[in-house]
Gaussian input, Z-matrix of N, CA and C with variables (Angstrom, degrees):
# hf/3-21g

backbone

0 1
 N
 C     1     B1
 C     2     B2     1     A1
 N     3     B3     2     A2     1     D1
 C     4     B4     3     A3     2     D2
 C     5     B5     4     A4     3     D3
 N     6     B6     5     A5     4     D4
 C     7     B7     6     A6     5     D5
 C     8     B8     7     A7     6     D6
 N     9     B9     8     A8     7     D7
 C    10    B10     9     A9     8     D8
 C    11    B11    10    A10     9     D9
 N    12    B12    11    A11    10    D10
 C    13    B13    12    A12    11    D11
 C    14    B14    13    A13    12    D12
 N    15    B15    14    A14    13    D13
 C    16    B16    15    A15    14    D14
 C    17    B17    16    A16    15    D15
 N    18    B18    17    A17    16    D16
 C    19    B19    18    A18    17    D17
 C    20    B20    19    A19    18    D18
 N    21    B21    20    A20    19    D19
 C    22    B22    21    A21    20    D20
 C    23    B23    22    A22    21    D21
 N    24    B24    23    A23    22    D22
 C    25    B25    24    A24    23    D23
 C    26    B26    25    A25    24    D24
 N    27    B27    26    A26    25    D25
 C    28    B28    27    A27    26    D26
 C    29    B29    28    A28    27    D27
 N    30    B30    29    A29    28    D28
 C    31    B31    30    A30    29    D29
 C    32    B32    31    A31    30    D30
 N    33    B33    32    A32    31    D31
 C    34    B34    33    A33    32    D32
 C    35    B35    34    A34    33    D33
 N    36    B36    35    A35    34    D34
 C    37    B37    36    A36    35    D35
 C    38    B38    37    A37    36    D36
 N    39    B39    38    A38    37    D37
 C    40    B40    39    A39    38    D38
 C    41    B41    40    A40    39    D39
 N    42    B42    41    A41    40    D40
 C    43    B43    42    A42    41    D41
 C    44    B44    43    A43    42    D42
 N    45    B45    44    A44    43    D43
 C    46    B46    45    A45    44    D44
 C    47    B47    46    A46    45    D45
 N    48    B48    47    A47    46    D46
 C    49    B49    48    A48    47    D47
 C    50    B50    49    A49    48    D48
 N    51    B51    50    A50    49    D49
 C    52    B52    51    A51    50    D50
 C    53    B53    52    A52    51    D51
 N    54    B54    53    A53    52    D52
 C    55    B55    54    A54    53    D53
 C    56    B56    55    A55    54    D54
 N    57    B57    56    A56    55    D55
 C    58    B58    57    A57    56    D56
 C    59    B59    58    A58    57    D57
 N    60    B60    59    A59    58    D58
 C    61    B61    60    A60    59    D59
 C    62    B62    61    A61    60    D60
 N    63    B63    62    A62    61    D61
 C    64    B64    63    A63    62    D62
 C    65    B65    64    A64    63    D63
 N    66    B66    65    A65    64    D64
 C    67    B67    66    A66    65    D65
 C    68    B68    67    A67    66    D66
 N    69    B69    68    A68    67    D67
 C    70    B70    69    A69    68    D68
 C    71    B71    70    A70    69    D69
 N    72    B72    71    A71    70    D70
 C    73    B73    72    A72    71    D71
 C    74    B74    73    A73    72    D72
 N    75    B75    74    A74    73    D73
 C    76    B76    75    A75    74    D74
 C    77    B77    76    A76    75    D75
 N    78    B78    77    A77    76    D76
 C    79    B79    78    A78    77    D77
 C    80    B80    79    A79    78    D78
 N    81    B81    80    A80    79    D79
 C    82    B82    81    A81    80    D80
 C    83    B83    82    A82    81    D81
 N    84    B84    83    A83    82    D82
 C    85    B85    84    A84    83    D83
 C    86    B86    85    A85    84    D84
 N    87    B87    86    A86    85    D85
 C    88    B88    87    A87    86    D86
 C    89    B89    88    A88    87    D87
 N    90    B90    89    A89    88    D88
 C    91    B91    90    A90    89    D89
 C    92    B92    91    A91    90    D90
 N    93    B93    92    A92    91    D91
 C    94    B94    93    A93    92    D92
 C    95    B95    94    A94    93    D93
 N    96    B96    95    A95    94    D94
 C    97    B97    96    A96    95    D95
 C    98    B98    97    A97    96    D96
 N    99    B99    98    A98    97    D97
 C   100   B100    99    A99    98    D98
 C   101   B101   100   A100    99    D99
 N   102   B102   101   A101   100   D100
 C   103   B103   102   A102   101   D101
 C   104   B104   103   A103   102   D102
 N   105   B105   104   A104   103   D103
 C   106   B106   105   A105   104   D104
 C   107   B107   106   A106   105   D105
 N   108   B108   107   A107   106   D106
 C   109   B109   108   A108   107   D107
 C   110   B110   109   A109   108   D108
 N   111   B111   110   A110   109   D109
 C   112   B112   111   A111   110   D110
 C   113   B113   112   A112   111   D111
 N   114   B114   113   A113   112   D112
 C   115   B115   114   A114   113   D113
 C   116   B116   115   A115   114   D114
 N   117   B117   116   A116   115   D115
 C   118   B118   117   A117   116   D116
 C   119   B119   118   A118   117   D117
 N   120   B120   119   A119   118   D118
 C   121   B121   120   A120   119   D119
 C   122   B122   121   A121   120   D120
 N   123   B123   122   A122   121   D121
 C   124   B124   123   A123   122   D122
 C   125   B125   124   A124   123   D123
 N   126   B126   125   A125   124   D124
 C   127   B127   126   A126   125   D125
 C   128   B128   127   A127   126   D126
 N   129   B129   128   A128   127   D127
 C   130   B130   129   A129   128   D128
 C   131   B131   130   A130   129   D129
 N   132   B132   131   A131   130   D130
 C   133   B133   132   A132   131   D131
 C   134   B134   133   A133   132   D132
 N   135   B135   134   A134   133   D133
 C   136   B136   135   A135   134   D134
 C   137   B137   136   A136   135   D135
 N   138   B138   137   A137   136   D136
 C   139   B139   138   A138   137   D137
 C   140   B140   139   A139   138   D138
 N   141   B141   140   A140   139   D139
 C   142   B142   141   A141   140   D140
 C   143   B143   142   A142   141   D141
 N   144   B144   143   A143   142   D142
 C   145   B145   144   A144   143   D143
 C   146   B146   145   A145   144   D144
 N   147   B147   146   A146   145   D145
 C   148   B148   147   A147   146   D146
 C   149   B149   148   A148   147   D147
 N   150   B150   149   A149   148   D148
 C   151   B151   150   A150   149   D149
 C   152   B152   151   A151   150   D150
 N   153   B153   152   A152   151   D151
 C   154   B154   153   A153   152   D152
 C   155   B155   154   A154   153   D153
 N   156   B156   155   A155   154   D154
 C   157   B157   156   A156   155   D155
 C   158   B158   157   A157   156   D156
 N   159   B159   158   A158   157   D157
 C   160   B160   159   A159   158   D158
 C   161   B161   160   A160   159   D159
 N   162   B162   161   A161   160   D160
 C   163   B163   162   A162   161   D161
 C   164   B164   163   A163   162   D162
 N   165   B165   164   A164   163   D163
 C   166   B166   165   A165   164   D164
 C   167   B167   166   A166   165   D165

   B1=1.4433
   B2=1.5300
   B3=1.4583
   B4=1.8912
   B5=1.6419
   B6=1.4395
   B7=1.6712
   B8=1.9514
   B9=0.9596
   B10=2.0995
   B11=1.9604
   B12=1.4825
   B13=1.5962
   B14=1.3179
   B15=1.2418
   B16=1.7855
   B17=1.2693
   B18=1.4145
   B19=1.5135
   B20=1.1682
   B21=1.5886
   B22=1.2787
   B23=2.1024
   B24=1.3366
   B25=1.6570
   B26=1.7073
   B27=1.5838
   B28=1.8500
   B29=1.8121
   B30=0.8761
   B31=1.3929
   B32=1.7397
   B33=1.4187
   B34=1.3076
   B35=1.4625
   B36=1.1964
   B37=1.5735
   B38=1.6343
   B39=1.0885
   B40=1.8645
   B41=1.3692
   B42=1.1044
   B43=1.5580
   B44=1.6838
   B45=0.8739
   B46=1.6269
   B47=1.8166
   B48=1.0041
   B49=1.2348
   B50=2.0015
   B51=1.4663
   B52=1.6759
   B53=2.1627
   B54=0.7138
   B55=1.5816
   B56=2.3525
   B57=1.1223
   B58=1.3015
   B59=1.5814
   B60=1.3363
   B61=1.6926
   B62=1.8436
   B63=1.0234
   B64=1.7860
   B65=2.2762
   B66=1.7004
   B67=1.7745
   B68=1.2955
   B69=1.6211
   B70=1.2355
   B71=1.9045
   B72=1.4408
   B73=1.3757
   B74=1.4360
   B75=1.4022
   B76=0.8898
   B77=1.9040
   B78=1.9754
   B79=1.3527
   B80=1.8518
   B81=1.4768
   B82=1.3085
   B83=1.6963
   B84=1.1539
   B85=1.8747
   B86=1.3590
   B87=1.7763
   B88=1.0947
   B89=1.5096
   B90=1.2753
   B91=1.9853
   B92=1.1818
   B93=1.4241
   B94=1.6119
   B95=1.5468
   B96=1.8919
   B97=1.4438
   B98=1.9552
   B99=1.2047
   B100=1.2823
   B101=1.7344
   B102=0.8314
   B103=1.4753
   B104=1.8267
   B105=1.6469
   B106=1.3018
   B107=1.5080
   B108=1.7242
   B109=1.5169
   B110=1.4460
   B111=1.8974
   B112=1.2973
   B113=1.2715
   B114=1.2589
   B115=1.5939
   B116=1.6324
   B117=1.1210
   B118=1.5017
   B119=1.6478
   B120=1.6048
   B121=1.9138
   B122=1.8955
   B123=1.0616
   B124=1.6123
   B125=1.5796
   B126=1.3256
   B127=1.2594
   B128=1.9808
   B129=1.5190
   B130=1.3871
   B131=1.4621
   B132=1.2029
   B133=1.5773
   B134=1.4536
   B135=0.9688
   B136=1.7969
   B137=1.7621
   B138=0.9140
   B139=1.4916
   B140=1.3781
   B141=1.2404
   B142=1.6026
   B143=1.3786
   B144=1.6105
   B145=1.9229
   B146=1.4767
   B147=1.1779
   B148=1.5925
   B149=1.0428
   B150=1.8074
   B151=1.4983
   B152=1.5819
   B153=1.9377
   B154=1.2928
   B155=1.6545
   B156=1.0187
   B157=1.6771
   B158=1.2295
   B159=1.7876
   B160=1.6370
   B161=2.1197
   B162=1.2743
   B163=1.6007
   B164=1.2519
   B165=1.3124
   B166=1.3148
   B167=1.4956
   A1=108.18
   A2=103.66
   A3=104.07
   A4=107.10
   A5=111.58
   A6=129.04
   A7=88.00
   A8=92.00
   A9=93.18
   A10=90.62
   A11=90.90
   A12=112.64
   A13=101.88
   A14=93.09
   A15=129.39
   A16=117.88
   A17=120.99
   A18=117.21
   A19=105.04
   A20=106.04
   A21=109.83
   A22=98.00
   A23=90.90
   A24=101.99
   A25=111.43
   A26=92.34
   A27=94.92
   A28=92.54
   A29=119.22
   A30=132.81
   A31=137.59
   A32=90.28
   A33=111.54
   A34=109.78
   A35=117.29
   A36=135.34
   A37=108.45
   A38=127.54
   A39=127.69
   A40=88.74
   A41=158.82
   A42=140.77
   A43=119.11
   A44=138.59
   A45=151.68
   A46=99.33
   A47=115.13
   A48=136.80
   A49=92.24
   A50=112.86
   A51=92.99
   A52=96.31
   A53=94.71
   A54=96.04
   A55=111.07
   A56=84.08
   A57=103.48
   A58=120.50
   A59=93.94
   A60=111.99
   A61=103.25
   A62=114.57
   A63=112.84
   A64=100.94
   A65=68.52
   A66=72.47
   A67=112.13
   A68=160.05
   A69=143.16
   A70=98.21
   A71=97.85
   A72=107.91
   A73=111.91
   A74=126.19
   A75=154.74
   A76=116.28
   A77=106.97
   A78=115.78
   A79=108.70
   A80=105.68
   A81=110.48
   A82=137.17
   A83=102.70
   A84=109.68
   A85=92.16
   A86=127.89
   A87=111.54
   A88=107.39
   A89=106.37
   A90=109.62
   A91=98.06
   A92=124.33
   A93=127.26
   A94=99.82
   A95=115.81
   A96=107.91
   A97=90.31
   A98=129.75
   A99=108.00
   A100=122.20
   A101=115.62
   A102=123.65
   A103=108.63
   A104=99.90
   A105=96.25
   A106=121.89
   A107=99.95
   A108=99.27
   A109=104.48
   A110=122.28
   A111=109.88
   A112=125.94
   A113=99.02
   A114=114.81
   A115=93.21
   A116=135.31
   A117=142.39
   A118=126.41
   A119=68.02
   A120=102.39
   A121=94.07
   A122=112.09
   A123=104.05
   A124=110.21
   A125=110.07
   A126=114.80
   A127=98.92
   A128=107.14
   A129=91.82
   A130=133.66
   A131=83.27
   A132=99.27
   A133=120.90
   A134=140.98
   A135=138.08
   A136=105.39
   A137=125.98
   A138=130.18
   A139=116.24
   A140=110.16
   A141=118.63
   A142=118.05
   A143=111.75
   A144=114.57
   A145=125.38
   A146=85.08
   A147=105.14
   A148=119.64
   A149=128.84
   A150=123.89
   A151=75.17
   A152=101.63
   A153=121.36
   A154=96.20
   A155=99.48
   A156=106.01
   A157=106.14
   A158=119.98
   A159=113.23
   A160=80.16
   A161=105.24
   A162=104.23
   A163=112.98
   A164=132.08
   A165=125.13
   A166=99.64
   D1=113.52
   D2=169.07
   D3=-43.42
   D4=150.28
   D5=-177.04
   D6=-87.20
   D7=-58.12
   D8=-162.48
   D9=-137.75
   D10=156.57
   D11=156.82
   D12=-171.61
   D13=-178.33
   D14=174.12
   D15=-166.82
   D16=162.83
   D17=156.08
   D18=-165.56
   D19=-170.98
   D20=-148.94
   D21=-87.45
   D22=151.46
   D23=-169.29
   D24=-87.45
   D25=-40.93
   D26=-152.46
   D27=-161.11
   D28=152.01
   D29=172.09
   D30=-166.38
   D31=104.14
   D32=-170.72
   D33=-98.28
   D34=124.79
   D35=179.10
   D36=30.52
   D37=-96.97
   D38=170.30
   D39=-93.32
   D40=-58.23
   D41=-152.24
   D42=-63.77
   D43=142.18
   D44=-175.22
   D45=-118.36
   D46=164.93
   D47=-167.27
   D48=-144.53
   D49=104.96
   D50=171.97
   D51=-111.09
   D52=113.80
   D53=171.93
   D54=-115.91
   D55=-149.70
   D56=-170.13
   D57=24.17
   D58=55.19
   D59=-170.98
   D60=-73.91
   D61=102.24
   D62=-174.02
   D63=-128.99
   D64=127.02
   D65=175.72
   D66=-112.14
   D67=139.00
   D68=179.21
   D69=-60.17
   D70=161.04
   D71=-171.47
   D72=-67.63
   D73=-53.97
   D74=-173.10
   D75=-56.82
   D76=-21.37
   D77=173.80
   D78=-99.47
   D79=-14.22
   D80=-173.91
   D81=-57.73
   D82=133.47
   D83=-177.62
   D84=90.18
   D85=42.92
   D86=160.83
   D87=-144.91
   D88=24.19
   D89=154.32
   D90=112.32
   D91=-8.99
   D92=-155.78
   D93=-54.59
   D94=-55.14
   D95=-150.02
   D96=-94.75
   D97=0.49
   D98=152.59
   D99=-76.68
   D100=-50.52
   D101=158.52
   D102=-11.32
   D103=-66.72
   D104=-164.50
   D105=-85.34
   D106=-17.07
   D107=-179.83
   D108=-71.66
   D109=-21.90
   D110=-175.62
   D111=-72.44
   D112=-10.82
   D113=-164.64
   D114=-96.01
   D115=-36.78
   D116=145.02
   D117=-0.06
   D118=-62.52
   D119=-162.01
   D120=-97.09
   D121=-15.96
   D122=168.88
   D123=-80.32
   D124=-39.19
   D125=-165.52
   D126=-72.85
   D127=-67.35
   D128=150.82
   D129=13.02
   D130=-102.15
   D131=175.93
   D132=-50.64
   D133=-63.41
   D134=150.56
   D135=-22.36
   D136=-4.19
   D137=172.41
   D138=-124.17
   D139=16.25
   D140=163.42
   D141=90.15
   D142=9.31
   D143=166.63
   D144=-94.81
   D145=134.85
   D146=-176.45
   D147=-88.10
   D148=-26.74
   D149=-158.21
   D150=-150.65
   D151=160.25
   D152=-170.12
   D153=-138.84
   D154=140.94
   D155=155.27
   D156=-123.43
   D157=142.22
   D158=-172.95
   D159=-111.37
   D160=135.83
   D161=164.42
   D162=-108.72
   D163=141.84
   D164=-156.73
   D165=-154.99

């Protein structure tokens, strides 16, 4: 069973959409789903986005 994820939702021209950010209960309040949205938003970006919306 994955600890945390997210990915990307929607993507319009440079903008990303990162939603469906889910951490198991049991790993939570310990950085997991920032971790992964950053890594999200890095990867993102290496693909040419500039601006993020997180939907939540």
């Amino acid at each position: 069973m994955p600890i945390s994820l997210c990915t990307h939702t929607a993507r319009v021209s440079d903008i990303v959409q990162i939603g469906c950010v889910w951490t198991a209960l049991r790993w939570r309040g310990r950085g997991y789903a920032r971790r992964v949205v950053a890594g999200a938003l890095h990867a993102a970006e290496q693909e040419g986005v500039s601006r993020a919306v997180l939907f939540t």
